[in-house]
N, C-alpha and C positions, 0 to 999 in steps of 0.2 A: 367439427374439425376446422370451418372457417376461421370460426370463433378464435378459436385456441391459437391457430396462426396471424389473428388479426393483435391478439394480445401478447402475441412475442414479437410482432412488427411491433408494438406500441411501446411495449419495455425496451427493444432494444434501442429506437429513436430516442426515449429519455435517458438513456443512456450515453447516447451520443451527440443530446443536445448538452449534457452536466460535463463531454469532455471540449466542447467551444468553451472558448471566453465570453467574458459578459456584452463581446461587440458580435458574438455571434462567429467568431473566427477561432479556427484550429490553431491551437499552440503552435509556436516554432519550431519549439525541441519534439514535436509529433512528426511533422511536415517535415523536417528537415534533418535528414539524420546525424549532418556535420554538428549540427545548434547541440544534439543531445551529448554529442561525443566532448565535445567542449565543454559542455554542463559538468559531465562526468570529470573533467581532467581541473577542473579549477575544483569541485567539492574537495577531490581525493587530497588537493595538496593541502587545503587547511584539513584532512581528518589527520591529527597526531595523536589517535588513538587505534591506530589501523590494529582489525584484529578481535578487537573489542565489541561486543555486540550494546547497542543502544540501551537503557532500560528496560523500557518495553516489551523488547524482542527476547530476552532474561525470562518474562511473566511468560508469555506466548508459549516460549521453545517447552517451559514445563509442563504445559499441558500436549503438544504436540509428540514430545517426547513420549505421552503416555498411546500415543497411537502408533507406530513405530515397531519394528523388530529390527534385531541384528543381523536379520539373513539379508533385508530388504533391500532392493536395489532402485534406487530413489533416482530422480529428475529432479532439479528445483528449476523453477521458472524465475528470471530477473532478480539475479540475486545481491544485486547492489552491491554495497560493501561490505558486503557477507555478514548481514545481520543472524543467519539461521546456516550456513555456508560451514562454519567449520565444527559445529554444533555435531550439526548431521553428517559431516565428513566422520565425527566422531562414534558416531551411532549406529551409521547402517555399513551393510557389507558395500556396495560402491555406490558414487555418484556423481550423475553425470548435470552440468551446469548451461541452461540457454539463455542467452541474455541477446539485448541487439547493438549492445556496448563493447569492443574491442579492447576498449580502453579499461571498462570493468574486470575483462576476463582476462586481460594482462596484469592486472594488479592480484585477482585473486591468484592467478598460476604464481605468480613469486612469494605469496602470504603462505597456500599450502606446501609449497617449496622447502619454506623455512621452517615449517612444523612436521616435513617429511612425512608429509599427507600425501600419496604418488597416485592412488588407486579412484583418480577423478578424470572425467572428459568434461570438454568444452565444446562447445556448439554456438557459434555464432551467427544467429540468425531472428527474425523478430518469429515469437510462437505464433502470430495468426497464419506467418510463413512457412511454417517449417513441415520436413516432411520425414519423419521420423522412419528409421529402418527398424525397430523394434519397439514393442512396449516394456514399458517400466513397475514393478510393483506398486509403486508409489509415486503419483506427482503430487508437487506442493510449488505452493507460490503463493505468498502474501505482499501485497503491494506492490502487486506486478503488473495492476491493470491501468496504470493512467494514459497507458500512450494504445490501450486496446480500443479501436475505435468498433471492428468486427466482432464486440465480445461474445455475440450467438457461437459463429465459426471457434472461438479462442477456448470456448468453455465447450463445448461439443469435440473437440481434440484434447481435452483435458480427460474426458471421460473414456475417450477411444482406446486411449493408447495406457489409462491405468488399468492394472489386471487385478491386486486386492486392493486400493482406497487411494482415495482423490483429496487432498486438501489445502482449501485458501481461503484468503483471509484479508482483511485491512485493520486498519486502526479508522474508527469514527468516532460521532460525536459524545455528549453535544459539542455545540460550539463555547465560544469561554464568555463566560456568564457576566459579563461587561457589556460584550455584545446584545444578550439578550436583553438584556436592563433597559437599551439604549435602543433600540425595536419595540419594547411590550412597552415603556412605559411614556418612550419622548415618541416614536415613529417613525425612527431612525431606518433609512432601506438598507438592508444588511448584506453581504455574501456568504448566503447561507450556504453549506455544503449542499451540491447537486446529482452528489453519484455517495450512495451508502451500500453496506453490504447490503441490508434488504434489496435491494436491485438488485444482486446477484441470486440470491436466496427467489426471486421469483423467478427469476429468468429459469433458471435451474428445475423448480417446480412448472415452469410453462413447459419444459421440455422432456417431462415428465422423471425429473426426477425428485426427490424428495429427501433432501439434503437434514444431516442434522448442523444444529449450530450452538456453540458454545462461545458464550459472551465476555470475555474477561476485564473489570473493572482495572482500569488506569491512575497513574496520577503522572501531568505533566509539569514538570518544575525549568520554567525559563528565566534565565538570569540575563542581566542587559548592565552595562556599566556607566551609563551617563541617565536620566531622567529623559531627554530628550529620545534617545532611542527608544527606550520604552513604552511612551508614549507614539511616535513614528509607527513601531510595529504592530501597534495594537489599536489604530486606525483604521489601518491597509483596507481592512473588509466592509468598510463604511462605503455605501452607495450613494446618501445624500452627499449634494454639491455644498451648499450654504451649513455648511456644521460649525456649534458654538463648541469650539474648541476647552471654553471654561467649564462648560456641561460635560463634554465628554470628559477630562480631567477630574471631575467630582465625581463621576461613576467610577471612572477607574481605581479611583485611592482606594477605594473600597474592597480592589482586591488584589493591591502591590502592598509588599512589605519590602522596607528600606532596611538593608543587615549590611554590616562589612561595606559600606561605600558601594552596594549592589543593590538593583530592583529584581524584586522576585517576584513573579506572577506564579502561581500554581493554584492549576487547576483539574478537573477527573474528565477522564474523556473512557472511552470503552477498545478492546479489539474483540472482533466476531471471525474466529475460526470456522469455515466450512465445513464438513467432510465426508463421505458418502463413498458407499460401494459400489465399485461401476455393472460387477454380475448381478446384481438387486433389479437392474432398471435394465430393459429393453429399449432403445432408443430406433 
């Protein structure tokens, strides 16, 4: 038993060392609820596609859909800009929306508004906080763990309060194969990603439950309108100081294509859906 509590002490610290920055300090928009709320009100104004779920989120909902009934009375966790939000408003008999954005949950009440979606709650509160007066058929949440610094507590209330299945999820790697090139082959010190679903997927098995998971192939297509940006953002993750700018530019042609006065990067990245029964598992 030690054991087993010493390895869900040790997954949860890697956990909560991949949500520090590279200086070892907790995000802003973590720490400070103002920073996130602000976060939230500058993205919303450039989305002019409010409504509209990502690409990605397209793949996901298909396979998520196939877990689902009509009767189901769903939670979703952090629902952003309702990448899966009107989806599932569409899908199950009610559902209820927590997020720790004010700002979120005002923008979605006007979206389902106008689609004469009525048959949703709101609950504004962060999940490691909340203290639910009922359980749900269904929780879900994908991409809803970055500001989870408590994720033992967050995924242990996920399994409490669903009655038939639990499921979540992120988008991960790999990283974009520029990067890699510029690591394996020059020594380049990278920002590698430090929190994947595999983190969850053990955590989940140290707590005895034994999740299944279903991996859905990606493709991410980034447009950038000057060279210069493009180049900028596809730095960012470089760690060394002294970088030969001409070198990194030589690895990168290799995977921009110049169309229409645009740079396109695309590249495959993966999402891994969770999902498990919570009466299967004794906790």
């Amino acid at each position: 038993m030690d054991n087993k509590k010493d390895a869900l002490l040790s997954l949860e610290a890697k956990w909560q060392e991949g949500i520090r920055d590279w200086e070892g300090n907790l995000p802003e928009r973590m720490v400070n609820d103002q920073s996130e709320e602000r976060f939230w009100q500058e993205l919303l104004k450039k989305k002019n596609n409010a409504g509209e779920p990502d690409p990605y989120a397209v793949e996901v909902m298909k396979y998520v859909t196939s877990l689902l009934s009509d009767e189901d009375d769903l939670l979703e966790i952090g629902p952003g800009w309702g990448n899966y939000t009107f989806s599932l408003a569409e899908q199950v008999k009610k559902l209820t929306l927590v997020d720790s954005s004010s700002v979120i949950l005002d923008f979605l009440k006007q979206l389902l508004h106008k689609r004469t979606i009525t048959d949703v709650e709101f609950i504004h509160e962060k999940w490691e906080h909340i203290n639910l007066s009922k359980d749900y058929d269904v929780i879900f949440g994908f991409n809803c763990f970055y500001r989870m610094f408590e994720i033992k507590k967050a995924l242990l209330s996920i399994h409490k309060h669903s009655k038939r299945l639990a499921i979540i999820g992120m988008t991960t790697g790999p990283i974009q194969p520029h990067y890699l090139e510029l690591h394996r082959e020059y020594g380049y010190d990278v920002k590698f990603p430090r929190k994947d679903y595999i983190d969850l997927l053990n955590l989940l098995y140290n707590l005895g439950i034994y999740a299944d998971c279903k991996v859905i192939p990606l493709t991410r297509k980034q447009e950038y309108s000057t060279y210069e940006e493009c180049l900028e953002k596809n730095m960012s993750k470089i760690l060394t100081r002294d970088i030969d700018v001409s070198l990194v530019e030589d690895v990168l042609s290799k995977y921009i294509v110049h169309e229409n006065g645009r740079y396109i990067y695309q590249n495959e990245y993966n999402a891994a859906v969770i999902s498990w029964r919570p009466d299967q598992f004794s906790i």
